[in-house]
C-alpha atoms as one frame of an Amber mdcrd trajectory, in Angstrom:
protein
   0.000   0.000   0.000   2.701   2.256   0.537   3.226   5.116   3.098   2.693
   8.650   2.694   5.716  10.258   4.351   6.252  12.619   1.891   7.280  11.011
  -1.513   6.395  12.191  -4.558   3.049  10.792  -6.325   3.746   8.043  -8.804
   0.663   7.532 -10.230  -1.639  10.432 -11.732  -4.782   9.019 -11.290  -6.060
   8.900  -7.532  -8.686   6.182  -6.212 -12.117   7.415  -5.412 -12.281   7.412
  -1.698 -15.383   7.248  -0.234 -16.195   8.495   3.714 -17.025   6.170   5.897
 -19.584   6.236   8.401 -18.615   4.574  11.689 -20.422   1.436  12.679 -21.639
   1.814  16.488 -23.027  -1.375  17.433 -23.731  -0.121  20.705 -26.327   2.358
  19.089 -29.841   2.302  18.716 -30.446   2.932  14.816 -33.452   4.897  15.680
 -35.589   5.598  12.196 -37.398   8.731  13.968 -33.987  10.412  14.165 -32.829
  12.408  10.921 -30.702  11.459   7.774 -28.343  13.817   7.009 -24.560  13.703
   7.164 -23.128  16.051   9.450 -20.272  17.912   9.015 -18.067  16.830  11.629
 -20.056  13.481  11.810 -19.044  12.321   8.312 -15.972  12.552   8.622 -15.125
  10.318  12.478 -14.168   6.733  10.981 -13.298   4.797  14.048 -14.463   5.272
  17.758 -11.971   6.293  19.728 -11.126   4.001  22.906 -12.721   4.686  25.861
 -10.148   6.602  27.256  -9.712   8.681  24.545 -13.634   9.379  24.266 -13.266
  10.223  28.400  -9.943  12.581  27.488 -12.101  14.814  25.216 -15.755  14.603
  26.979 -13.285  16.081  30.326 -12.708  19.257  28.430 -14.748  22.861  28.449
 -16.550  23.522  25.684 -18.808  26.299  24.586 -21.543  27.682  22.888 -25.896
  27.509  23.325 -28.676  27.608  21.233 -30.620  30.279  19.855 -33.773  31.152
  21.592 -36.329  33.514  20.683 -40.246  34.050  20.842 -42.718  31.214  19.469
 -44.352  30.920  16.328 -46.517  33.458  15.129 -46.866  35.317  11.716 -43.778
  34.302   9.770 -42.251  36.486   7.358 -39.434  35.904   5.528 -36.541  38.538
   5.530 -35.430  39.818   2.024 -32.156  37.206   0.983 -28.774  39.211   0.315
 -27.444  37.086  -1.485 -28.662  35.313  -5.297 -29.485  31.521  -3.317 -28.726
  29.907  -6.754 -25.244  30.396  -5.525 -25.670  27.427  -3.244 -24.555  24.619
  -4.537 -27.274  21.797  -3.609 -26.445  18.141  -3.931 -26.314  15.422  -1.552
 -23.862  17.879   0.577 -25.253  21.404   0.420 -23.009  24.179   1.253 -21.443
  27.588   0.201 -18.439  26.901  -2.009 -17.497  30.608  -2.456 -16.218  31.123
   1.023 -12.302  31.733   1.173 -12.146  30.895   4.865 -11.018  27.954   6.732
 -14.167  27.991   8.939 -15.524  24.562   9.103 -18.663  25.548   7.297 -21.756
  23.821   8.414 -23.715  21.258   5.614 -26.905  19.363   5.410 -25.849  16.243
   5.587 -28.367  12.651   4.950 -27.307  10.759   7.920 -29.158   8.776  10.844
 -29.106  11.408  13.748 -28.855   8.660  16.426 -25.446   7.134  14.779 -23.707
  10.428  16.317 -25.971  12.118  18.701 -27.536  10.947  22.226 -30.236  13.225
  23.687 -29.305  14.563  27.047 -32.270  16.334  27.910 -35.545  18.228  26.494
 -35.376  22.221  26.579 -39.276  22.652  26.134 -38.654  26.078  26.516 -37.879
  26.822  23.091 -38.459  30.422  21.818 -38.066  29.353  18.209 -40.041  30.519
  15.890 -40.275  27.868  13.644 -42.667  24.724  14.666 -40.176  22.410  16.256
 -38.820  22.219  19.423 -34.777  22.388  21.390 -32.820  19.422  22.706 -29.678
  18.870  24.543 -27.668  16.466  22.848 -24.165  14.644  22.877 -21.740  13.851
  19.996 -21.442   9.792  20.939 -17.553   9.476  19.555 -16.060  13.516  21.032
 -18.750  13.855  24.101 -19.246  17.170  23.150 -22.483  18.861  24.496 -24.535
  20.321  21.619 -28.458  22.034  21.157 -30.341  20.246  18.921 -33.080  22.479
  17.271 -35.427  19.725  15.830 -37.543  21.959  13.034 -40.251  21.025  10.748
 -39.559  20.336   7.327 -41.725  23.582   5.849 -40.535  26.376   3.102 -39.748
  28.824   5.817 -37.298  26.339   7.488 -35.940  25.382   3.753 -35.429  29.125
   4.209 -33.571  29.450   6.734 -31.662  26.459   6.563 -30.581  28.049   3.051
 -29.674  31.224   4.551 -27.285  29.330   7.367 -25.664  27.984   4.466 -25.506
  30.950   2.196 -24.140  33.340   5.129 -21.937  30.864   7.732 -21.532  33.465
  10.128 -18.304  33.962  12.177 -17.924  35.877  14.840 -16.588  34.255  18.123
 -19.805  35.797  19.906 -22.529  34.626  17.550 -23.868  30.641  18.086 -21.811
  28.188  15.991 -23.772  26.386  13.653 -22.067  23.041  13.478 -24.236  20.821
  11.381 -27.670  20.536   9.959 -28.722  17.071   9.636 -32.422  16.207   7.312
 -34.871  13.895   7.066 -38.539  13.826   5.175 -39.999  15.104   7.926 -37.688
  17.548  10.100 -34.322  19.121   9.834 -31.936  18.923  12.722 -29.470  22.602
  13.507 -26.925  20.915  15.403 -25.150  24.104  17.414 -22.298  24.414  19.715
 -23.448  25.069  23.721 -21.812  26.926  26.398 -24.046  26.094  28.926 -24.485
  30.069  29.347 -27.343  31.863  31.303 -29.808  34.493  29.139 -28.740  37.826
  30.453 -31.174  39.843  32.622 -31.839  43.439  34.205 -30.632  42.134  36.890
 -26.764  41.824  35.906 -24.169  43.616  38.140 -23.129  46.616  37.943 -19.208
  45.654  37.013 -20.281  43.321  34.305 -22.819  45.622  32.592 -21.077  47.896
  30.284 -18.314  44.675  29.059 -21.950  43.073  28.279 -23.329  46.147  26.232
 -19.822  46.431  24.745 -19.970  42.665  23.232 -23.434  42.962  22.253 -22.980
  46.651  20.091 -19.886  44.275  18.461 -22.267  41.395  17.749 -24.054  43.767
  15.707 -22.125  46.051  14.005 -20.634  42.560  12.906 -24.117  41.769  11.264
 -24.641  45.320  10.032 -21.164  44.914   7.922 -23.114  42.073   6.541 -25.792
  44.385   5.506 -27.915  41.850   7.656 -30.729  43.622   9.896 -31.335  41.193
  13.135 -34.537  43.496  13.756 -35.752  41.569  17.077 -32.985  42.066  19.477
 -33.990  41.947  23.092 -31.702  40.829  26.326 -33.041  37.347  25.804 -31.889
  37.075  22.195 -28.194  36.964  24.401 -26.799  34.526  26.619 -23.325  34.701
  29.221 -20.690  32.246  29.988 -18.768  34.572  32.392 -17.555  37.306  30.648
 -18.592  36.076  27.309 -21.616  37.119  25.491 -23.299  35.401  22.616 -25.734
  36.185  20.131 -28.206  32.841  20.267 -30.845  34.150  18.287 -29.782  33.944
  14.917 -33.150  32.960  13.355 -34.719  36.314  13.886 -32.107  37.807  11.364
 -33.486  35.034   8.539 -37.328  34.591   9.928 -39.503  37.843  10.766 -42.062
  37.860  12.732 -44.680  40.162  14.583 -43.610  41.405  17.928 -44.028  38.717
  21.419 -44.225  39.805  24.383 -40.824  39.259  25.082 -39.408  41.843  22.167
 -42.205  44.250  21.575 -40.682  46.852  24.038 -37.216  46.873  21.723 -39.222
  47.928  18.527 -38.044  51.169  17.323 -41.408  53.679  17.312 -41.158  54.164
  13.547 -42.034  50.637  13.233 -44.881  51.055  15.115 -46.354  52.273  11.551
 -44.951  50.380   9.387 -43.374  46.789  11.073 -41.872  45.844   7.677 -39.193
  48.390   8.285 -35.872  46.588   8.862 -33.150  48.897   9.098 -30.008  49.609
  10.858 -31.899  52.158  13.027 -34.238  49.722  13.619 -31.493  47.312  15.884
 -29.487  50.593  16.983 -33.130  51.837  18.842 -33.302  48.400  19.821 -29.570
  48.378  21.501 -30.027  51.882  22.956 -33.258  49.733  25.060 -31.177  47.079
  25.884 -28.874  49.371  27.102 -31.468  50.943  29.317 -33.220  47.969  30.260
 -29.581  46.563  31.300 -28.273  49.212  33.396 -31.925  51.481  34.651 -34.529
  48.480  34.555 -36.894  48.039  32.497 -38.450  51.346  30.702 -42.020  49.956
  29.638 -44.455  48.696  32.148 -46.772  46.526  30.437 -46.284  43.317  29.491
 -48.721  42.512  26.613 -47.055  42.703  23.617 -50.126  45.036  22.136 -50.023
  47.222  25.368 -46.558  47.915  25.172 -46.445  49.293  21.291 -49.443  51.349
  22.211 -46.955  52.822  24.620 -44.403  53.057  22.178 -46.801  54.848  19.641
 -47.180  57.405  22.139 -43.323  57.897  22.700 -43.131  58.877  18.981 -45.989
  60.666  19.030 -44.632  63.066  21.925 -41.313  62.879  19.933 -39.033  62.055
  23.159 -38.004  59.193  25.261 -38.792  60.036  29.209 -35.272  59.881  30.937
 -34.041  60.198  34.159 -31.021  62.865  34.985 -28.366  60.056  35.557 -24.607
  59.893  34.097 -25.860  57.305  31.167 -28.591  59.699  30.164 -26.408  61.155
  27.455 -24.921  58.087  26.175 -28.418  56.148  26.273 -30.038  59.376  24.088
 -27.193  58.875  21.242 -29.519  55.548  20.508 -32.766  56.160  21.500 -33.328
  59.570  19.107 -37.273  59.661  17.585 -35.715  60.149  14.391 -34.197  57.617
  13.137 -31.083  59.115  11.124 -30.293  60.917  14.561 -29.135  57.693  16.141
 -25.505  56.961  16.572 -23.811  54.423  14.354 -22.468  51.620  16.283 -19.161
  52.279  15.524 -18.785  55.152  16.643 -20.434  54.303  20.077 -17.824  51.553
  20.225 -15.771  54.840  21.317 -18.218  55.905  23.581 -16.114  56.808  27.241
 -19.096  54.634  29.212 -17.898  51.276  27.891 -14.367  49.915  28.831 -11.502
  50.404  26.763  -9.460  46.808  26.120  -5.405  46.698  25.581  -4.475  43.182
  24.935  -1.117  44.506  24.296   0.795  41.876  26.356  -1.258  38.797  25.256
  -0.416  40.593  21.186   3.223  40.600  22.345   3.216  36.888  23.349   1.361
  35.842  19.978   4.155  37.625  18.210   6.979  35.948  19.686   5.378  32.629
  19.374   5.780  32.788  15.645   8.927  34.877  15.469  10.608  31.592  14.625
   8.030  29.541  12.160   8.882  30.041   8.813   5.456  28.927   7.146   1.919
  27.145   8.203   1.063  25.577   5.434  -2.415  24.650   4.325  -2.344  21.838
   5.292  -1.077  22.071   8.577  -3.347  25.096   8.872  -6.279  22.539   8.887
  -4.854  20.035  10.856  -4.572  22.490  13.937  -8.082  23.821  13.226  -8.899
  19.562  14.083  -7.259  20.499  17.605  -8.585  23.937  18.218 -12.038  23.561
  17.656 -11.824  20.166  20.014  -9.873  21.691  23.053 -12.198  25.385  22.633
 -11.009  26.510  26.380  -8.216  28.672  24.365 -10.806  30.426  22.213 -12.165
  32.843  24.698  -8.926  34.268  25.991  -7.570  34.939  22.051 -10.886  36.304
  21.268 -10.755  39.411  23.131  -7.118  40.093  21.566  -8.725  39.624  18.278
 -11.733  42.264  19.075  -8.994  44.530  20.318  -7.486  44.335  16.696 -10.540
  44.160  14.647 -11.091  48.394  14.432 -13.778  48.551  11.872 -15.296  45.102
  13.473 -16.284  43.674  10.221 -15.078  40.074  11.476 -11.757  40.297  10.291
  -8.313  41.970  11.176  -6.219  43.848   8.698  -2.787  44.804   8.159  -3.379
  48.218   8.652  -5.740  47.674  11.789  -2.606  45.844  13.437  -0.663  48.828
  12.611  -2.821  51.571  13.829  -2.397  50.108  17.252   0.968  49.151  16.822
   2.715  51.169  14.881   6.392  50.030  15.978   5.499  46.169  15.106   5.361
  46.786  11.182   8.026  43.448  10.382   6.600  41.580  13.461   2.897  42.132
  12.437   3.889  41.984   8.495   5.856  38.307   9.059   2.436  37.128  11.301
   0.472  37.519   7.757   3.099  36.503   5.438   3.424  32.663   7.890  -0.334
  32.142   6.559   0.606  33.653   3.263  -1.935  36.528   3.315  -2.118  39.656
   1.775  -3.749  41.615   4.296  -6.855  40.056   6.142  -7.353  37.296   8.676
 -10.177  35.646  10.009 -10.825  34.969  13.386 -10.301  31.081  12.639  -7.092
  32.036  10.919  -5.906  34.212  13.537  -6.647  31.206  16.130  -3.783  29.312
  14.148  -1.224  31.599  14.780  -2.615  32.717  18.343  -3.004  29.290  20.140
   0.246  28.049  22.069   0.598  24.905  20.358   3.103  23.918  22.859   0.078
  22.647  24.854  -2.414  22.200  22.022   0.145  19.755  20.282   0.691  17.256
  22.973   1.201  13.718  22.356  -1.540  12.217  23.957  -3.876  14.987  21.993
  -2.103  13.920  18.565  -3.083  10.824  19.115  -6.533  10.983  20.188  -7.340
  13.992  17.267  -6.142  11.456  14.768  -8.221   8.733  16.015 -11.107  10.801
  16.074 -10.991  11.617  11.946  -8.665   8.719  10.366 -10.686   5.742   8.736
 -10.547   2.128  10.557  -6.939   1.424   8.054  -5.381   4.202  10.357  -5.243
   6.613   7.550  -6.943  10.141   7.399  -8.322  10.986   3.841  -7.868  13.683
   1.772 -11.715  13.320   1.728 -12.204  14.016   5.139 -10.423  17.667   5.242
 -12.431  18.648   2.029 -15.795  17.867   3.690 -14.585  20.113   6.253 -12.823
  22.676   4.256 -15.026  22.919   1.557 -13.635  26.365   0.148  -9.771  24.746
   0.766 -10.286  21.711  -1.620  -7.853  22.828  -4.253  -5.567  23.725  -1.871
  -5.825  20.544  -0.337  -6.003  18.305  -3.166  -2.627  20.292  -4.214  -0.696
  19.487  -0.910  -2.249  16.155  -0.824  -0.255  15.759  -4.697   2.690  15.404
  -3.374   1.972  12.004  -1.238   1.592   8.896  -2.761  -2.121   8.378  -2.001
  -5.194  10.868  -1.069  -4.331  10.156   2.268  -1.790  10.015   5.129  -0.943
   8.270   8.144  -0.442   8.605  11.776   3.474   9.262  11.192   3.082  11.962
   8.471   0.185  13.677  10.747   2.337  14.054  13.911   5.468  15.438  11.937
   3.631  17.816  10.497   2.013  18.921  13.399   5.501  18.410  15.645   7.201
  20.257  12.674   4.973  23.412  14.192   6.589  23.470  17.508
């Protein structure tokens, strides 16, 4: 058979190599469940022993699932994006993304071959029919939400839209997988086992939580997506980590619940199809109030409360008490709409705390001061590691925020600069060892953040490689593409110079060794 330890490729045809799906006898093969192939599903080949499996289910992970209000009058938003450019097969997913996210597909798999079900969340806010389930990958141990949906056109919809946009920001829900069936899709998503964020947050923690949450969406604005149902529920905190977790409401629209109706900006009160940037700036400005003052509007009743707001815009001011936030909170909550404050700019605003990661930027520098190159391919490989051991996430996050100026999701050259002016070859070498021009992603930037030193273990080599390589002990070409999609010729290119579509255990460690 030959080994792949870096000899050139005799042979110019490569074999078809098909994915295979693990066999777990110990499994019910439960019909109800879905059939799609999940992303990171497809591509585990062997089990990993026990102790492995107990290795990985011991570590931190994060994320939750979106929540929102229930079903009621569904309206679709207006699409960005031409959907035709989705490329629908038996794998659907966007192939125009240049990032090395691993971008979430619908996949036709059975649901119970790689998920368990922990526990019912009947308190689902979605508003698509279908309820929320805690779940657990069977081979990593990995704690997921499960948002079981009914197979109608609006959830088509928004499945399509997941696909089509792939959002990535470290503080909006990870979409990991999307599995389908006849019947009902499955939104696999990452969970953090956070807490919804309330008025009743303390005083310290406050303005850090209003500073994530204007970040969350200015990201979506530089999407030119409107989210246009923000309220303090459509968040959830780990600590000091916010995240979005209603990410439907930017896809699905819907009349205002009880639970949002007091965050509708009082133009909307006339015409509710408005979806604007004003529209989630008002609705920030009442977070912001509700956060720090209590709530603002007394009623409760979804129809109460707009009455209430119809009557703000009619008297053409927002009541507010003489405190030290009155000024900042009036920069969002102006009657007319073009008044408001973009979120950028309140980004500078002196009530929200400044961050200098300036020391953790330092370490991340000399960490790489010696690599000459990450190649693709060992660019993916790490990602395996990363987005298994997730505790190191967090702490390179708020580095990456610090450097991310115009907080469009991505760090530039020139944003590096601006802060650090006397780090031009230091901060020009960090972009040249992923060979890019001038942008990084936050994914990307994890690569040449993490300390690999303790990433790169031994006993985490072996079990990552366990995880993904087939039951012959080799890990496919295949495998990497289905979670790389928009890195296939890339991959297929460093893959050209082994002899097969595939290496083993010895070619994966030295080139992950090679990186320490």
């Amino acid at each position: 058979m030959g080994t792949c330890q870096g000899t050139k490729k005799t042979q110019q045809k490569k074999p078809n190599l098909e994915i295979q799906i693990p066999n777990n006898d110990n499994l019910e093969n439960s019909r109800k469940s879905q059939n799609y192939q999940p992303k990171s599903a497809i591509v585990e080949k062997k089990t990993p022993a026990s102790s492995q499996r107990q290795s990985l289910r011991s570590q931190q992970f994060q994320f939750n699932s979106a929540s929102s209000d229930q079903a009621l009058k569904s309206r679709f938003s207006t699409p960005m994006v031409d959907l035709k450019n989705l490329e629908q097969d038996q794998v659907r997913t966007c192939k125009h993304k240049t990032t090395f996210k691993m971008n979430a597909t619908v996949k036709k798999v059975a649901f119970s071959k790689f998920y368990s079900v922990q526990q019912s969340k009947k308190n689902s806010f979605s508003k698509i029919p279908g309820g929320s389930i805690l779940v657990q990958h069977n081979m990593t141990g990995k704690l997921h939400y499960a948002d079981i949906l009914e197979n109608t056109q609006i959830t088509k919809f928004y499945v399509d839209e997941l696909l089509r946009c792939q959002l990535q920001h470290p503080n909006i829900t990870n979409v990991i997988e999307i599995l389908e069936d006849k019947s009902q899709y499955i939104v696999i998503k990452e969970c953090a086992q956070g807490v919804p964020i309330s008025y009743l947050e303390s005083p310290e923690k406050q303005a850090s939580i209003l500073k994530q949450i204007i970040e969350i969406v200015c990201y979506l604005h530089s999407k030119n997506l409107i989210h246009g149902a923000l309220w303090l529920g459509a968040f959830e905190r780990n600590n000091d980590l916010v995240k979005l977790v209603d990410i439907q409401s930017i896809f699905i629209r819907h009349e205002p619940t009880n639970h949002d109706a007091e965050y509708v900006a009082p133009e909307c009160t006339l015409d509710s199809t408005i979806y604007t940037k004003e529209r989630d700036i008002w609705a920030v400005g009442m977070i912001a109030h509700n956060l720090i003052c209590g709530r603002y509007f007394k009623a409760t009743n979804a129809q109460d409360i707009i009455k209430e707001i119809e009557q703000v815009r009619i008297k053409k001011h927002l009541h507010l008490d003489n405190s030290q936030i009155k000024e900042f909170l009036e920069k969002f909550l102006h009657i007319t709409p073009e008044k408001r404050i973009a979120l950028q700019e309140a980004l500078k605003d002196q009530f929200l705390p400044k961050t200098n990661e300036m020391e953790e930027f330092d370490k991340i520098l000399k960490r790489n001061q010696k690599l000459q190159k990450i190649s693709v391919l060992q660019q993916c490989l790490l990602l395996l590691f990363i987005n298994q051991f997730e505790e190191q996430k967090i702490k390179y996050q708020k580095v990456f925020q610090n450097l991310d100026v115009d907080y469009d999701g991505k760090i530039s050259k020139n944003e590096c600069l601006s802060l650090y002016p006397d780090k031009e070859e230091q901060i020009n070498s960090l972009f040249n060892l992923l060979s890019l021009k001038d942008k990084m992603d936050f994914q990307e930037f994890l690569v040449i953040s993490v300390d690999r030193t303790q990433l790169l273990t031994s006993q985490n080599i072996e079990t990552i490689f366990n995880l993904y390589a087939t039951v012959k002990k080799f890990l496919l070409l295949q495998t990497l593409v289905n979670l790389y999609k928009s890195r296939e010729n890339e991959l297929q290119e460093a893959f050209s110079e082994y002899d097969h579509a595939h290496i083993n255990f010895k070619t994966f460690e030295t080139l992950l060794t090679d990186l320490l």
